[in-house]
TORBAMAR-813564 format. One record per residue: x, y, z of N, C-alpha, C in turn; residue number from 1; chain. Coordinates in Angstrom, 3 decimals. Each point is the difference from the previous one (the first is absolute). Example, Ala and Ser with C-alpha at 12.3 -4.5 7.8 and 13.67 -1.06 7.14 Angstrom:
# residues 2
<n_px:13.190 | n_py:-5.690 | n_pz:7.800 | ca_px:-0.890 | ca_py:1.190 | ca_pz:0.000 | c_px:0.900 | c_py:1.200 | c_pz:0.000 | k:1 | c:A>
<n_px:-0.350 | n_py:1.050 | n_pz:-0.720 | ca_px:0.820 | ca_py:1.190 | ca_pz:0.060 | c_px:-0.770 | c_py:1.090 | c_pz:0.730 | k:2 | c:A>
This chain:
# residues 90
<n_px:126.637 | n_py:60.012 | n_pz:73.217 | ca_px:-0.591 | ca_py:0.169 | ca_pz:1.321 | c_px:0.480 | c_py:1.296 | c_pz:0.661 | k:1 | c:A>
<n_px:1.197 | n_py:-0.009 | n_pz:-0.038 | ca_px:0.561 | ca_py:1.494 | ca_pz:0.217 | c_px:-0.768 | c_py:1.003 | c_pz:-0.628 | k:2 | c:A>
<n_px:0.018 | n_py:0.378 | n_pz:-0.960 | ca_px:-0.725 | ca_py:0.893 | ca_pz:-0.689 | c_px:-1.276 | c_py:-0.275 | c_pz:0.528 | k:3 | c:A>
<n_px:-0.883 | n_py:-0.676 | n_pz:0.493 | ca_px:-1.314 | ca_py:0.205 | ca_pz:0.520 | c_px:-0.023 | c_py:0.725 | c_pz:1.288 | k:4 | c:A>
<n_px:1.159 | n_py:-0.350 | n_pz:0.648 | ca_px:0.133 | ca_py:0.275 | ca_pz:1.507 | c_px:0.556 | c_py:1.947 | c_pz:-0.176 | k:5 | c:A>
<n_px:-0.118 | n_py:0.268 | n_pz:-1.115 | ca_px:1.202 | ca_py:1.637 | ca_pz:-0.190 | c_px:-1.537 | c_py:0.806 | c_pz:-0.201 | k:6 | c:A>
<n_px:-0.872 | n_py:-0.847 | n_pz:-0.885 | ca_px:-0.815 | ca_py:0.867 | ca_pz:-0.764 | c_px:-1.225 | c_py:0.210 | c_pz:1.453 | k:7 | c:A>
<n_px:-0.155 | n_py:-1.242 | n_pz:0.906 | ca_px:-0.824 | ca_py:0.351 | ca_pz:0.658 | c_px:0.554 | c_py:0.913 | c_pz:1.272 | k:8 | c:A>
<n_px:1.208 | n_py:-0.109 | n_pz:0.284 | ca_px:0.565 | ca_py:1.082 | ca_pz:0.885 | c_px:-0.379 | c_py:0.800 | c_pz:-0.407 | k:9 | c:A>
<n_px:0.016 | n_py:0.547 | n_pz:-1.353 | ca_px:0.405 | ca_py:1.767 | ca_pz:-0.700 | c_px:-1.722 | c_py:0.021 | c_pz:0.258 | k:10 | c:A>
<n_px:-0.836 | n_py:-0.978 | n_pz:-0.479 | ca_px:-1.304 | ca_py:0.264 | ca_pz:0.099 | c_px:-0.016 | c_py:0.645 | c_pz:1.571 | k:11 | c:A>
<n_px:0.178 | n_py:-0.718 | n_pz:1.091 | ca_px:-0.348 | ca_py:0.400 | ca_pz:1.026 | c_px:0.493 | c_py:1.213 | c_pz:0.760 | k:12 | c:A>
<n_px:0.851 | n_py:-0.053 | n_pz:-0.603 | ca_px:0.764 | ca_py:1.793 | ca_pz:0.477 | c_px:-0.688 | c_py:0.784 | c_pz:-0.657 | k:13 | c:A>
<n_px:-0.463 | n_py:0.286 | n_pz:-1.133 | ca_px:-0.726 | ca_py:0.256 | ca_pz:-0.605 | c_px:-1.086 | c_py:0.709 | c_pz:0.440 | k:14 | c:A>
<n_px:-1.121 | n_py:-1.298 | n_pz:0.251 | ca_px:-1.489 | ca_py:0.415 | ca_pz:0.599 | c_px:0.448 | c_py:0.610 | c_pz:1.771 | k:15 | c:A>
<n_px:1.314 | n_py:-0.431 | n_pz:0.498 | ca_px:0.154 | ca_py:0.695 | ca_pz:1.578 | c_px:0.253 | c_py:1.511 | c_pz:-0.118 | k:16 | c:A>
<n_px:0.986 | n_py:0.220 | n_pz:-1.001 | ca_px:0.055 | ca_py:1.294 | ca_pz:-0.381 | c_px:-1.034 | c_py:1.034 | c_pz:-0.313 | k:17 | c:A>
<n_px:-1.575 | n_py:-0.540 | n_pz:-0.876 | ca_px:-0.424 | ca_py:0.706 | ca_pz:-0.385 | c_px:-1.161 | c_py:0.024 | c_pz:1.805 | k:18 | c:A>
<n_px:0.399 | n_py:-1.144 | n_pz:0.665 | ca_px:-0.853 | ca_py:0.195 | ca_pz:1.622 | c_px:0.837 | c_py:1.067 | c_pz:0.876 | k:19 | c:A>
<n_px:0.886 | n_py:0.138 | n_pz:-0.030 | ca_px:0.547 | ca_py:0.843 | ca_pz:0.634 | c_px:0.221 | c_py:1.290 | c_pz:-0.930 | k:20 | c:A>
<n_px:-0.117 | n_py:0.403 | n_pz:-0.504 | ca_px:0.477 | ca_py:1.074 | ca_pz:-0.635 | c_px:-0.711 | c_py:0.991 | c_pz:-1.253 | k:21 | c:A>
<n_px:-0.888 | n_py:-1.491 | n_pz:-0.683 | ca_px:-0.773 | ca_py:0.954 | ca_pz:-1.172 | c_px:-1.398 | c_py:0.594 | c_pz:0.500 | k:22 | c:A>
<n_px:-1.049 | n_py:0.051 | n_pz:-0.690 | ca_px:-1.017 | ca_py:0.643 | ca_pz:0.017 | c_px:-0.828 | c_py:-1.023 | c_pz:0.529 | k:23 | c:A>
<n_px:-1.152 | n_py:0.177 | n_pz:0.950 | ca_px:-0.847 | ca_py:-0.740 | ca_pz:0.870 | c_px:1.249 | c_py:-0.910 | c_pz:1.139 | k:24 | c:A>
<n_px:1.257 | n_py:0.611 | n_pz:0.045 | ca_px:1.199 | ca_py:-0.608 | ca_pz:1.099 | c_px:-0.495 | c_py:0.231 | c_pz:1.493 | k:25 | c:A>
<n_px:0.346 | n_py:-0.676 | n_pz:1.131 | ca_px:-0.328 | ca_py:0.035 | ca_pz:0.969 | c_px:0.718 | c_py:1.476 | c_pz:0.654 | k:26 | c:A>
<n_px:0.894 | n_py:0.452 | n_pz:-0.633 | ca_px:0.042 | ca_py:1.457 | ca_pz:0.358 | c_px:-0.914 | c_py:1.119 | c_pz:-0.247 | k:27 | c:A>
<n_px:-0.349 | n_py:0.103 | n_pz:-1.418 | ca_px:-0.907 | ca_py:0.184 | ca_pz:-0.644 | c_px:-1.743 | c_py:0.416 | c_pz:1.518 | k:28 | c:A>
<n_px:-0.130 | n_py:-1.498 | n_pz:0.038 | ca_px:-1.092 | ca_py:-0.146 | ca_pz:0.546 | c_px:0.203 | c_py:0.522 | c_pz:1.524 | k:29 | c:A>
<n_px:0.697 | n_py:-0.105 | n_pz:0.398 | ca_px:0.333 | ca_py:0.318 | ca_pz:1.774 | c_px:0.063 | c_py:1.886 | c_pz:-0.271 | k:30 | c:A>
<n_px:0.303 | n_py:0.550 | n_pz:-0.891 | ca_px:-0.135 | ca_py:1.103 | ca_pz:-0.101 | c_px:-1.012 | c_py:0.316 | c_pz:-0.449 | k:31 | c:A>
<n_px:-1.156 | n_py:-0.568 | n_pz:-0.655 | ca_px:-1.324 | ca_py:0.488 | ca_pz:-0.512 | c_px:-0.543 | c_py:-0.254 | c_pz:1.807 | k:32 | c:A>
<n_px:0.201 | n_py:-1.511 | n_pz:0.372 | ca_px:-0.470 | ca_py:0.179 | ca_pz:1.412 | c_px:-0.409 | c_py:1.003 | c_pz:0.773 | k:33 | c:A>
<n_px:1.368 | n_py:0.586 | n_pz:-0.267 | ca_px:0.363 | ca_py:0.911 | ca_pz:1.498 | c_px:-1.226 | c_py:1.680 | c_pz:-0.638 | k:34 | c:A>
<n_px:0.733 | n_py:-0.004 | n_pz:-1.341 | ca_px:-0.908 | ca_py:0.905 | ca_pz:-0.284 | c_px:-1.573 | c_py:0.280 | c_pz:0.230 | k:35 | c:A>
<n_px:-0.665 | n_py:-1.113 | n_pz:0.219 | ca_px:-0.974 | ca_py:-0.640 | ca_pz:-0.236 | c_px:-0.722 | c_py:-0.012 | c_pz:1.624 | k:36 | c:A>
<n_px:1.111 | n_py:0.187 | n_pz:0.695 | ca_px:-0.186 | ca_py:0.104 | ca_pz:1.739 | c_px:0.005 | c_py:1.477 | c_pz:0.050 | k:37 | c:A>
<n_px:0.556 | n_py:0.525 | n_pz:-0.413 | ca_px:0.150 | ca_py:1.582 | ca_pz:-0.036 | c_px:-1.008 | c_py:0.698 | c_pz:0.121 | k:38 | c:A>
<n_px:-0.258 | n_py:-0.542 | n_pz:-1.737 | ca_px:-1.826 | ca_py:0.482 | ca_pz:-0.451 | c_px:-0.635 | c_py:0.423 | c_pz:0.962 | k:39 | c:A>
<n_px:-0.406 | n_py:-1.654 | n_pz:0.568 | ca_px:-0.849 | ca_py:-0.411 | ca_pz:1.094 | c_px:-0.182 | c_py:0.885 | c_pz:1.229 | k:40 | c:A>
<n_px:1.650 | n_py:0.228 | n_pz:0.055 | ca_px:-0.199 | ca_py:0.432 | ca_pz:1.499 | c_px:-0.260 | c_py:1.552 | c_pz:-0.205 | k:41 | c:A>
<n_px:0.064 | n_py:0.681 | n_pz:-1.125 | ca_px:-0.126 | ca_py:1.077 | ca_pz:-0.557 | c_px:-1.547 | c_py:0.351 | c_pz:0.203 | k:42 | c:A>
<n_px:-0.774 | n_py:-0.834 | n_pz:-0.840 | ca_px:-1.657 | ca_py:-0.405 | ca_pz:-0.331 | c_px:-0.154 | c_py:-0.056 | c_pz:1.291 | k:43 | c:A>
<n_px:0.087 | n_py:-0.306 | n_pz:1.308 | ca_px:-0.556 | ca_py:-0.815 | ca_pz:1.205 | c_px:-0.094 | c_py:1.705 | c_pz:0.446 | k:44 | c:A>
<n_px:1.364 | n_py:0.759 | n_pz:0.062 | ca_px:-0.352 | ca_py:1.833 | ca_pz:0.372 | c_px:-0.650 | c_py:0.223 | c_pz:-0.251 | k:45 | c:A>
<n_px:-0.263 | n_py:0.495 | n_pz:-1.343 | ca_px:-0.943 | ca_py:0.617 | ca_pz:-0.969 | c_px:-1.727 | c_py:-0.326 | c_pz:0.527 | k:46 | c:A>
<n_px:-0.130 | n_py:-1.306 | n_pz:-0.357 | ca_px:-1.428 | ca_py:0.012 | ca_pz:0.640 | c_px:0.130 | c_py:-0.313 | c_pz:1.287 | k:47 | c:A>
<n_px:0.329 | n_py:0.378 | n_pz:0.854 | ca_px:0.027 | ca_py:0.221 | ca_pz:1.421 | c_px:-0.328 | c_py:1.771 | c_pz:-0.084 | k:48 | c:A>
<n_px:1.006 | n_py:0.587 | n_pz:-0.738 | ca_px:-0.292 | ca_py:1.513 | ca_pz:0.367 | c_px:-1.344 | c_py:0.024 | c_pz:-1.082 | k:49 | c:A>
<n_px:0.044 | n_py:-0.284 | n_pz:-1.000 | ca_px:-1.461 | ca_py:0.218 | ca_pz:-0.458 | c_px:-1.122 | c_py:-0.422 | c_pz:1.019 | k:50 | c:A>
<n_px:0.101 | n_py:-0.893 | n_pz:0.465 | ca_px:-1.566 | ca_py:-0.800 | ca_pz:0.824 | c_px:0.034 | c_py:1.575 | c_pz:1.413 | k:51 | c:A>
<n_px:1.469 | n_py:0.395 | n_pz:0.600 | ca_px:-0.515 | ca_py:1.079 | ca_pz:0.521 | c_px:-0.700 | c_py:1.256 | c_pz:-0.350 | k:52 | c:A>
<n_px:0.317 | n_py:0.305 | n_pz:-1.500 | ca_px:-0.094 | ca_py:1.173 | ca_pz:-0.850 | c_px:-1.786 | c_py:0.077 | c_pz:-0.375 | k:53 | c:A>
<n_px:-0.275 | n_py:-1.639 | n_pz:-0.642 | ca_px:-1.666 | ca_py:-0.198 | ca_pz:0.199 | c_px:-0.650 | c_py:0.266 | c_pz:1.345 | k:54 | c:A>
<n_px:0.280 | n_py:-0.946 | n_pz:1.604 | ca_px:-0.444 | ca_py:0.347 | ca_pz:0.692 | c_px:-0.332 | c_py:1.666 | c_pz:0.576 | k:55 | c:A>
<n_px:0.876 | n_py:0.397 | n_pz:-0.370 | ca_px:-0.012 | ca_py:1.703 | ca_pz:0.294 | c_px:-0.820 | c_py:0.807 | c_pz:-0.749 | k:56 | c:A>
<n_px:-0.364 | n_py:-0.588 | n_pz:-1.688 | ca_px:-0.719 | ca_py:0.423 | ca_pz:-0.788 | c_px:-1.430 | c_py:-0.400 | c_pz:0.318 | k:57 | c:A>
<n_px:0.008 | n_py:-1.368 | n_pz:0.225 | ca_px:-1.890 | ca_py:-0.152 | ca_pz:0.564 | c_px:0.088 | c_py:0.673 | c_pz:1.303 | k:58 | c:A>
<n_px:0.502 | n_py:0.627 | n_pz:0.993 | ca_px:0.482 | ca_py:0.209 | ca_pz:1.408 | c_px:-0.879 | c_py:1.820 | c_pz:-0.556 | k:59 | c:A>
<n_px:0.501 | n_py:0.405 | n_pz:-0.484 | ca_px:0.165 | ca_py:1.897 | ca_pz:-0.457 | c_px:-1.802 | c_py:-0.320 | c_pz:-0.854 | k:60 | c:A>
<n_px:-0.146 | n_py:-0.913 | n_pz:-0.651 | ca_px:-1.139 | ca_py:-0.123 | ca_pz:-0.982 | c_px:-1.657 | c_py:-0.067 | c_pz:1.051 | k:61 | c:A>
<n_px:0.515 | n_py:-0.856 | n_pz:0.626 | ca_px:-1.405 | ca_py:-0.369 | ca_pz:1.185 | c_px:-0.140 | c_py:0.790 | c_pz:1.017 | k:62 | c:A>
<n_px:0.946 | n_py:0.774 | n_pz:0.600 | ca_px:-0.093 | ca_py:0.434 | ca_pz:0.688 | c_px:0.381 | c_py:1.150 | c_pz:0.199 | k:63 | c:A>
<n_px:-0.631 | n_py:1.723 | n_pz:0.087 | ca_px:-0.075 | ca_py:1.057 | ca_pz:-0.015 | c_px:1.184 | c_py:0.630 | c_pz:1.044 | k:64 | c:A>
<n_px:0.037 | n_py:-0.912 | n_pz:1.022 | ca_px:0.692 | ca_py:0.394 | ca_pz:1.233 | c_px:1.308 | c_py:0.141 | c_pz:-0.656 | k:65 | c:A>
<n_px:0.700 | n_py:-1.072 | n_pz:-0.609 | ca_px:1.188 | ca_py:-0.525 | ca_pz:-0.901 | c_px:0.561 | c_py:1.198 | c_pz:-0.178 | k:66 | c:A>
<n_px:-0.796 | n_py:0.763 | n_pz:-1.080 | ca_px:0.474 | ca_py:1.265 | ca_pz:-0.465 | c_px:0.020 | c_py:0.959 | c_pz:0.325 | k:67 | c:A>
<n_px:-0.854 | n_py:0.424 | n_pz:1.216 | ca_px:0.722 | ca_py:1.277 | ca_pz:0.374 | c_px:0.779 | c_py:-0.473 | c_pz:1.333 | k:68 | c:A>
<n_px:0.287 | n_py:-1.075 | n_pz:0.606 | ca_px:1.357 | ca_py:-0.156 | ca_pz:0.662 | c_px:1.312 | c_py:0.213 | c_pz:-0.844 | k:69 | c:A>
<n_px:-0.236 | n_py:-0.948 | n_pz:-1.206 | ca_px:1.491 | ca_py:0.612 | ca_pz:-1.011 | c_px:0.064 | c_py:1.275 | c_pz:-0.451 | k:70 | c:A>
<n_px:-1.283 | n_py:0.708 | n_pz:0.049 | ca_px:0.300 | ca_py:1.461 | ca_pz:-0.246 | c_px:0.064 | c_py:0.593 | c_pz:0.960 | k:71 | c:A>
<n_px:-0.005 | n_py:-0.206 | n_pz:0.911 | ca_px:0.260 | ca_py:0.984 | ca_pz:1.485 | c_px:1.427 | c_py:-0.621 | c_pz:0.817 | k:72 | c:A>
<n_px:0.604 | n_py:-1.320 | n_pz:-0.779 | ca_px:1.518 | ca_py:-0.010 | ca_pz:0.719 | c_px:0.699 | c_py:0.423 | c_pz:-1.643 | k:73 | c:A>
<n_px:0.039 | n_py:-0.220 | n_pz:-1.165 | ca_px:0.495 | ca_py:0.777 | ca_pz:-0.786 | c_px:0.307 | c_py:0.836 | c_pz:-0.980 | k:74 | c:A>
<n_px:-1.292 | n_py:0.951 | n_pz:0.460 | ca_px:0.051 | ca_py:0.777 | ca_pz:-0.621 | c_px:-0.666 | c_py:1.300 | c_pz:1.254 | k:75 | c:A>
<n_px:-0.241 | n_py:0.106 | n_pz:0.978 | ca_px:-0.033 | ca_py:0.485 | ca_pz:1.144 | c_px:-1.859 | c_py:1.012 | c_pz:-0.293 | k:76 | c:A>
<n_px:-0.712 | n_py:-1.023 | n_pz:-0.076 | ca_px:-0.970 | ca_py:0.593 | ca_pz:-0.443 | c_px:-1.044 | c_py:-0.042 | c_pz:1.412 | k:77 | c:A>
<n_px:-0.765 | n_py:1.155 | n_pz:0.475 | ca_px:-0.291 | ca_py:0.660 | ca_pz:1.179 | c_px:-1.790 | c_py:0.298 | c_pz:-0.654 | k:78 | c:A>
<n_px:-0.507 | n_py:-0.292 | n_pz:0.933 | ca_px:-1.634 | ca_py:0.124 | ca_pz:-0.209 | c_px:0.047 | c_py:1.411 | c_pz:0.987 | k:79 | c:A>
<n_px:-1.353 | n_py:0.992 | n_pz:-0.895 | ca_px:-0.074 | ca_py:1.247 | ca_pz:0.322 | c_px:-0.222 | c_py:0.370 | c_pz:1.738 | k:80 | c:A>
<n_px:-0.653 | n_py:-1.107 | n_pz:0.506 | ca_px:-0.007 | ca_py:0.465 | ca_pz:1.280 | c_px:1.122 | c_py:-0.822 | c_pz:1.164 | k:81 | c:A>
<n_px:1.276 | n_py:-0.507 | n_pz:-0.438 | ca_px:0.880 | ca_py:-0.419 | ca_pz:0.641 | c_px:0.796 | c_py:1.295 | c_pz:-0.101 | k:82 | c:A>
<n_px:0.976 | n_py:-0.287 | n_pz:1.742 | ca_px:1.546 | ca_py:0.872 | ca_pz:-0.460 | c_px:0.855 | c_py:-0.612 | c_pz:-0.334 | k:83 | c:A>
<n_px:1.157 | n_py:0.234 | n_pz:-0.593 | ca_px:1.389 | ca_py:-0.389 | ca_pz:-0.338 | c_px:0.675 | c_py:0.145 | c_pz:0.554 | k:84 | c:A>
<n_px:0.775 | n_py:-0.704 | n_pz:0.751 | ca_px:1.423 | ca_py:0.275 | ca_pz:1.022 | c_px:1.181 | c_py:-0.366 | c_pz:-0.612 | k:85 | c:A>
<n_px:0.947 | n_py:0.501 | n_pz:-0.497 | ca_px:1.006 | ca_py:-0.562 | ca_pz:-0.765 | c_px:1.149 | c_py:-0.073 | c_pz:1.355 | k:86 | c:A>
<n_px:0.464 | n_py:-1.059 | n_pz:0.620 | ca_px:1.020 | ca_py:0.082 | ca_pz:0.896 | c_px:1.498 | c_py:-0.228 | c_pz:-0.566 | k:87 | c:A>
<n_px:1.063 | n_py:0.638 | n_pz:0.170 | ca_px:1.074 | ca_py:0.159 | ca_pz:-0.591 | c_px:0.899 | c_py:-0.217 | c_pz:0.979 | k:88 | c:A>
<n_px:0.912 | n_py:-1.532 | n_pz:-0.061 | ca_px:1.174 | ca_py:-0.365 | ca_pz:0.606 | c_px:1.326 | c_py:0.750 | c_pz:-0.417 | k:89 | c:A>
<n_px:0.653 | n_py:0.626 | n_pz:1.172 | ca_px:1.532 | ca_py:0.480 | ca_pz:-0.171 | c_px:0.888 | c_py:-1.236 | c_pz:-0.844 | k:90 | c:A>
């Protein structure tokens, strides 16, 4: 009876050991977790700045106005019958 009671201890330390500590272990997994939140919160930027990057692209595509406002704040582009005032802060 002894000997039953040794072999199923060793069994159970055993399978606790390989829960805490081996491969698919709850450490294991709390760190794929976290990784896994990371991603996410990584992915959630990304198409956030993409969905702005599209809007700006159908924005410049439909509409004529689009583009020469971005070319007249940067790149300082002046239609032949305007003047240019360049004002210069001390």
């Amino acid at each position: 009876m002894k000997t039953l009671w040794a072999i199923l201890i060793i069994v159970t330390l055993m399978l606790q050991a390989r829960l805490w500590a081996g491969e698919g272990s709850f450490a294991q997994v709390w760190s794929l977790e976290e990784a896994v939140a990371e991603q996410r919160a990584e992915n959630d930027q990304l198409a956030a700045r993409n969905e702005r990057l599209y809007a700006e692209v159908r924005n410049l595509r439909n509409e004529q106005g689009a583009v020469e406002e971005r070319a007249r704040m940067n790149l300082g582009l002046i239609r032949e019958d305007e003047t240019f005032f360049l004002v210069v802060e001390n």
